[in-house]
C-alpha positions in Angstrom: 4.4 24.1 7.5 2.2 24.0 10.2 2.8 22.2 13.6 0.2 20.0 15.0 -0.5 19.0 18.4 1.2 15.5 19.1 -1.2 12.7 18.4 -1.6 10.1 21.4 -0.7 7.2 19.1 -1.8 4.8 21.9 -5.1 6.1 22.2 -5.3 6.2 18.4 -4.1 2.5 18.6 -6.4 1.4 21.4 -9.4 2.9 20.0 -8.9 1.5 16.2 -8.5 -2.2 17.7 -11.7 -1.7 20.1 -13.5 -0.9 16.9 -14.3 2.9 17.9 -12.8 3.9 14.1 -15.1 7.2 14.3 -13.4 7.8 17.3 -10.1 6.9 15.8 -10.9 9.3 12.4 -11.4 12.1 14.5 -8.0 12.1 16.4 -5.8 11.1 13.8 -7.4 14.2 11.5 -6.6 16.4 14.7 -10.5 17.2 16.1 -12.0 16.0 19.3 -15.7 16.8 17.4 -17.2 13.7 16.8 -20.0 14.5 14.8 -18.7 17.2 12.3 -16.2 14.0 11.5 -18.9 11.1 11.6 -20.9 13.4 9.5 -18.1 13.9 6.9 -17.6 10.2 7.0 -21.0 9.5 6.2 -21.6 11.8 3.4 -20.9 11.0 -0.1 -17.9 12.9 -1.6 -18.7 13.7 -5.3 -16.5 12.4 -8.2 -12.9 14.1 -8.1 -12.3 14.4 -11.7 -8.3 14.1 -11.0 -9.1 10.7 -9.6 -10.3 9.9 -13.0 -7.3 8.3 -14.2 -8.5 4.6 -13.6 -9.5 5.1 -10.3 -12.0 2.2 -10.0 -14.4 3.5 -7.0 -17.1 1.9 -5.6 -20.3 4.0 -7.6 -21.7 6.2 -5.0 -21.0 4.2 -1.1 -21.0 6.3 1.9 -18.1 6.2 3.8 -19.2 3.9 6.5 -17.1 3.0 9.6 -19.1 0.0 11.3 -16.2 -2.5 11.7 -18.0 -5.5 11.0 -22.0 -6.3 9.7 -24.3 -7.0 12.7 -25.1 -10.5 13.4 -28.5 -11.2 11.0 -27.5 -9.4 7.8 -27.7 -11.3 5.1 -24.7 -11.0 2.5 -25.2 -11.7 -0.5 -23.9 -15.1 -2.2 -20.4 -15.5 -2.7 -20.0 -15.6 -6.7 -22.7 -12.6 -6.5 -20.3 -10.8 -4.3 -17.1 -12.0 -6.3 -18.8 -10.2 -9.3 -19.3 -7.2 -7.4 -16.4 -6.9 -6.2 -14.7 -7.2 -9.3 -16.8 -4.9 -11.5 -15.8 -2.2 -8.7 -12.3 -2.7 -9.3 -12.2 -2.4 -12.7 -11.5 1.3 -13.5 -14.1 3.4 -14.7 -12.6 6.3 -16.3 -9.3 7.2 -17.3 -7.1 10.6 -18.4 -6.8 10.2 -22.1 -3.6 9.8 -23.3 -3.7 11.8 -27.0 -3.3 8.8 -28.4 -0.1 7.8 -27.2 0.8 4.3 -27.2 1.9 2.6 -24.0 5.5 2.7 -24.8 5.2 6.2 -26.4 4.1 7.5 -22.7 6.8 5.4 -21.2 9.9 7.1 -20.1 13.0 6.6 -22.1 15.6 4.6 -20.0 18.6 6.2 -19.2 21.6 4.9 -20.9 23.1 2.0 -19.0 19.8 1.3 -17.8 17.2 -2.2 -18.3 13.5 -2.9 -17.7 13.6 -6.5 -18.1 11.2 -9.3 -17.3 11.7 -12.2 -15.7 10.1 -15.3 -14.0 10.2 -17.3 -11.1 8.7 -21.0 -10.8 9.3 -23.0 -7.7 7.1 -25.7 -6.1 4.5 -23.3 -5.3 3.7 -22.1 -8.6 5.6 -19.4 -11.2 5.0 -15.5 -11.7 6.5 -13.4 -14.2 8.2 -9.9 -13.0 10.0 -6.7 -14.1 13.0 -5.7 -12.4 14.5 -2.2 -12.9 18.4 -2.2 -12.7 20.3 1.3 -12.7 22.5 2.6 -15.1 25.1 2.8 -12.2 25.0 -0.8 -11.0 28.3 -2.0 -10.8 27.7 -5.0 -8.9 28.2 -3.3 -5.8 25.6 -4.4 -2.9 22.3 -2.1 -3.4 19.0 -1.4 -1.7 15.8 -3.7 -3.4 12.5 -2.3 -3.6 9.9 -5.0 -4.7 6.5 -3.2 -5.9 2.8 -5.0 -5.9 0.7 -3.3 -7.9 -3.1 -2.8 -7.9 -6.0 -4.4 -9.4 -6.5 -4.5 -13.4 -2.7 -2.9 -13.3 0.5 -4.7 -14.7 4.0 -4.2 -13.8 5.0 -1.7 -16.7 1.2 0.2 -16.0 2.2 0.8 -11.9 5.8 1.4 -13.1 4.6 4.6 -15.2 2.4 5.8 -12.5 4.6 5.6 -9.3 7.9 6.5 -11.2 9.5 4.5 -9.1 11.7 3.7 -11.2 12.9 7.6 -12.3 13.3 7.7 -8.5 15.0 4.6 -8.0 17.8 5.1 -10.7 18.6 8.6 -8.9 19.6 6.2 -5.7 20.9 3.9 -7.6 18.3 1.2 -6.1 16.9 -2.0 -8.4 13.0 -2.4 -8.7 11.1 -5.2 -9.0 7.4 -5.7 -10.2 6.5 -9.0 -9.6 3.2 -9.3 -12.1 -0.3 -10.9 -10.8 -1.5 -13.9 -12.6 -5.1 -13.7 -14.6 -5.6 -17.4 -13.6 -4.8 -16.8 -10.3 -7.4 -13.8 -10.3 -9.0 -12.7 -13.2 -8.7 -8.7 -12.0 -5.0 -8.9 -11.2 -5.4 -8.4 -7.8 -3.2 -10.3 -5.2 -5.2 -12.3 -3.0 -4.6 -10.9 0.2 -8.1 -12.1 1.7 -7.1 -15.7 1.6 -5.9 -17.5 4.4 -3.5 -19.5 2.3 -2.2 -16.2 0.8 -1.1 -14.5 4.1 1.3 -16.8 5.7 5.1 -17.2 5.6 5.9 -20.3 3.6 3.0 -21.2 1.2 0.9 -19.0 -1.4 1.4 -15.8 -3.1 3.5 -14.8 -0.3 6.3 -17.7 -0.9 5.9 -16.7 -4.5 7.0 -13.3 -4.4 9.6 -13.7 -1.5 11.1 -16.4 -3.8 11.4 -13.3 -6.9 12.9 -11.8 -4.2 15.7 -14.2 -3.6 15.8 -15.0 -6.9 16.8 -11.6 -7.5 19.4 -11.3 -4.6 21.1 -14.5 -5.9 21.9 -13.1 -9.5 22.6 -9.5 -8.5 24.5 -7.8 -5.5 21.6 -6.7 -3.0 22.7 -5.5 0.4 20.3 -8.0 2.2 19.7 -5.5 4.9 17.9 -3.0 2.6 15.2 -4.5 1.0 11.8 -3.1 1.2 7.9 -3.6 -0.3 5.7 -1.5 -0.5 2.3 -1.6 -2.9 -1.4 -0.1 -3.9 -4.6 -1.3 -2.5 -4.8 -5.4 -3.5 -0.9 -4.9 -3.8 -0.9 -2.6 -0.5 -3.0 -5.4 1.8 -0.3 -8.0 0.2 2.9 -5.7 1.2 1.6 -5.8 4.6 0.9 -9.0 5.0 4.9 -9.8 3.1 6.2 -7.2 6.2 4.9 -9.1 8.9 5.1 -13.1 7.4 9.0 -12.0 6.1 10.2 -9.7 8.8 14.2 -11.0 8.5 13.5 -10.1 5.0 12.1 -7.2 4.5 13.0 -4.2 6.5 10.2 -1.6 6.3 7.1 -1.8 4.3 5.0 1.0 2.2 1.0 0.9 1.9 -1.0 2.8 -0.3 -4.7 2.9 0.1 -4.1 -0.9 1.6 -5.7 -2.6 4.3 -4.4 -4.4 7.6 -3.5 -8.3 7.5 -6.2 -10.7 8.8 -9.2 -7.9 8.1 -10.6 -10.7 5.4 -10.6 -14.6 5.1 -12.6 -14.9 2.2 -14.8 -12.8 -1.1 -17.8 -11.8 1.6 -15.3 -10.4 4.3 -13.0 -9.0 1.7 -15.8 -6.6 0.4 -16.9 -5.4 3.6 -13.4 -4.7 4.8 -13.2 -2.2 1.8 -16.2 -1.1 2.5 -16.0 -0.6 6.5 -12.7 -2.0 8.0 -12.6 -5.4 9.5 -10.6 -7.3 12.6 -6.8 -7.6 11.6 -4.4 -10.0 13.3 -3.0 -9.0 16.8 0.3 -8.2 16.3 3.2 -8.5 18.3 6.0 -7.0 16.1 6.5 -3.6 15.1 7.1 -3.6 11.3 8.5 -0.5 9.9 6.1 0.9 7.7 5.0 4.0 5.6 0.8 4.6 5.0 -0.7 6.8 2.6 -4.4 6.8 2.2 -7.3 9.5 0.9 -10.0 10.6 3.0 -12.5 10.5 0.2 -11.5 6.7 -0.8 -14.9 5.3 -1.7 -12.9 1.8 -2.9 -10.9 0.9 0.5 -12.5 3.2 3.5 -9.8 5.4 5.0 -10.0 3.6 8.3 -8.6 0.7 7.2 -5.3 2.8 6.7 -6.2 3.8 10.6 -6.0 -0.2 11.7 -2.3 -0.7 9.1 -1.2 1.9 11.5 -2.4 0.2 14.8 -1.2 -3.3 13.7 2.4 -1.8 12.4 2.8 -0.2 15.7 1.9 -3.2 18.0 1.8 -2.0 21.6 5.5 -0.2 21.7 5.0 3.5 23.4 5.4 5.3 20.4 6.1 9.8 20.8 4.2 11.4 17.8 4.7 14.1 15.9 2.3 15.7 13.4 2.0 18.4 10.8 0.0 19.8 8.1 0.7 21.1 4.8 -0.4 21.1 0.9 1.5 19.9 -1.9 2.5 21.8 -5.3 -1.1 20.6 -7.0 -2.8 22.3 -3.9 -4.0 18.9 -1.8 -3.7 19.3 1.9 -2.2 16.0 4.2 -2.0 15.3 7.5 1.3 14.0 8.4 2.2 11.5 11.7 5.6 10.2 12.2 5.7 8.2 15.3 8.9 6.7 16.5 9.9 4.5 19.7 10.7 6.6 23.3 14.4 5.6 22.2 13.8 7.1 19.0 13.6 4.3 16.4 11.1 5.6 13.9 7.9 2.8 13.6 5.4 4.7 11.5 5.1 7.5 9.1 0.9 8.1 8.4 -0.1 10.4 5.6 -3.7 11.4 5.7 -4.9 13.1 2.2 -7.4 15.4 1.9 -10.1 15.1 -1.0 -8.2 12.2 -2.4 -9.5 8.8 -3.5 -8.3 5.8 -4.4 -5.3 6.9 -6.6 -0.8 6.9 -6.2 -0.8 10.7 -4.6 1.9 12.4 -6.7 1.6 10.1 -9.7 2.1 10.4 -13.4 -0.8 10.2 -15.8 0.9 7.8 -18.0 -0.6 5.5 -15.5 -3.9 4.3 -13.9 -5.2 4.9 -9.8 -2.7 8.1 -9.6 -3.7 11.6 -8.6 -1.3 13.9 -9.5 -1.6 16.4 -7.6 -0.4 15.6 -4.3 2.4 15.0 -2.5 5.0 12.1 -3.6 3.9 9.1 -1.8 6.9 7.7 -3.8 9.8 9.7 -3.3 8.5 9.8 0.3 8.3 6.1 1.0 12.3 5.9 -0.6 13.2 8.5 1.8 11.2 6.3 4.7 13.1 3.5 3.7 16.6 4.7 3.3 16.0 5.1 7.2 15.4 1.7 7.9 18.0 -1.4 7.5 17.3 -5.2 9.3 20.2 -6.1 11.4 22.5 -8.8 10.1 21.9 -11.8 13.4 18.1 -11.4 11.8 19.3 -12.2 8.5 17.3 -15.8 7.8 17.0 -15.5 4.0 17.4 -19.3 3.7 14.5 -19.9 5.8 10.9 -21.0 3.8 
């Protein structure tokens, strides 16, 4: 594996909250020339036919890395661009599946082992949800590892993908896939751009914290190691759970997400996708894992640049990067920044050629590409690193 020169991850942060995200591209890709990167940004990367499987892309956008629309551009209406927004969500294309029935490409559980749903109702409002329990759970404390899935996906879709669960049962972890509602949005996606949806306390947030507590109170979960991670919708929600629930959840995982605050409503939401918006200053560094392709036409790669900046706050963080290319032949960028007295912040995973897809998926579900490297098995490994200490336990807190 190849060593890179260490990335200044205070430059990279200083320069993705002043905006400069062309700047920002360049330096976390490794090249100080401008142009050849602006240009790549700019162009149009054709159709990757291993993205196929679901990967709902926006239909031909350039890359474009303007972090906000000038003052004077009309957008269009809001229910024009809630339409939009939700016809490019919905997956275009899929790999075929010969046939096979949705449980037919489901793994078999291992013996011992349950998939069972669930709900939660509270004053807030009720969701339904999967949760994964080992065939070694003994009632001894475990790690949790709630999952958000994507738009248009359901629990037992993003389990077959991710294989989290496979993963999860060699640990010895439980799972949980809390499921989006259709009346709460009619693509399944969690409604991160809403201001009531990304605070502690009230909205979708409080609804899936509580499925996490719910969950700790009827099995044995070592309150210290529980984690979220999710894809894009399910990504920008994940972060948003790390930093509203940080006495909760210990480190968080984001793939092809976007940054807290970058949206407050349908019109910012799509141009965040399209170009990266503001996030929320942050003051806390949350733990947290980022994968994202450089040829994502559905959320632009930069917004994985300004997850990065707001997860690492303004701590002096010493950077180390590499390259490499995974079994399927995709090449990443890897930088894993930690604090000068070593506590590891970030871990940022830059794919080459890939779109808006679960790098190292399975085809027996949607928005994977398989041939990369596993985001999954990588984000367990990120967060077996990574535990809250117990004074900061506040689990009884709203």
């Amino acid at each position: 594996m190849k060593r890179r020169a260490p990335i200044d991850m205070l430059e990279l942060t200083r320069l993705t909250r002043a905006g400069q995200l062309d700047q920002a591209m360049a330096l976390l890709r490794g090249t100080a020339q401008d142009r050849q990167n602006k240009d790549a940004l700019h162009s149009t990367p054709a159709f990757d036919t291993a993205n196929s499987a679901g990967v709902g892309q926006h239909p031909r956008l350039p890359l474009r890395v303007s972090p906000t629309p000038s003052i004077g551009i009309k957008l269009p209406a809001a229910d024009a661009l809630r339409g939009e927004l939700e016809r490019t969500l919905k997956p275009r294309f899929r790999i075929p599946r010969c046939a096979a029935s949705e449980a037919e490409s489901s793994p078999p559980l291992p013996v011992g082992a349950r998939f069972e749903l669930r709900n939660f109702t509270d004053l807030i409002g009720n969701r339904s949800y999967k949760l994964y329990i080992p065939a070694s759970y003994n009632g001894t404390a475990v790690p949790l590892i709630v999952m958000l899935h994507g738009c248009t996906q359901s629990p037992d879709d993003f389990a077959r993908g991710t294989r989290m669960n496979e993963l999860a049962e060699e640990r010895g972890w439980l799972v949980a896939w809390p499921a989006q509602s259709r009346t709460a949005n009619s693509s399944g996606c969690w409604n991160w751009f809403n201001p009531a949806d990304q605070q502690r306390g009230c909205g979708e947030p409080a609804l899936i914290a509580g499925i996490t507590r719910q969950i700790m109170r009827v099995f044995a979960v070592d309150p210290a190691r529980i984690y979220v991670a999710g894809l894009s919708a399910g990504g920008a929600m994940a972060v948003i759970l790390g930093a509203a629930y940080p006495d909760l959840y210990a480190a968080v995982g984001v793939h092809s997400g976007l940054a807290r605050g970058v949206a407050n409503d349908m019109p910012s939401a799509f141009s965040a996708m399209r170009s990266g918006g503001v996030p929320i200053a942050s003051s806390v560094a949350v733990p947290t894992i980022i994968f994202h392709g450089d040829a994502d036409t559905t959320v632009n790669p930069v917004n994985g640049l300004q997850v990065a900046a707001q997860a690492s706050a303004a701590e002096p963080l010493r950077t180390t990067s590499s390259d490499g290319s995974s079994e399927g032949g995709l090449g990443w960028t890897r930088h894993v920044a930690a604090t000068i007295g070593g506590r590891p912040i970030l871990e940022q995973w830059l794919l080459h050629g890939v779109g808006h897809a679960w790098s190292g998926g399975s085809v027996a579900g949607s928005f994977v590409e398989p041939r990369g490297p596993d985001a999954s098995r990588a984000m367990l490994n990120f967060f077996a690193k990574h535990s809250i200490e117990p004074a900061s336990h506040r689990h009884d807190a709203a």
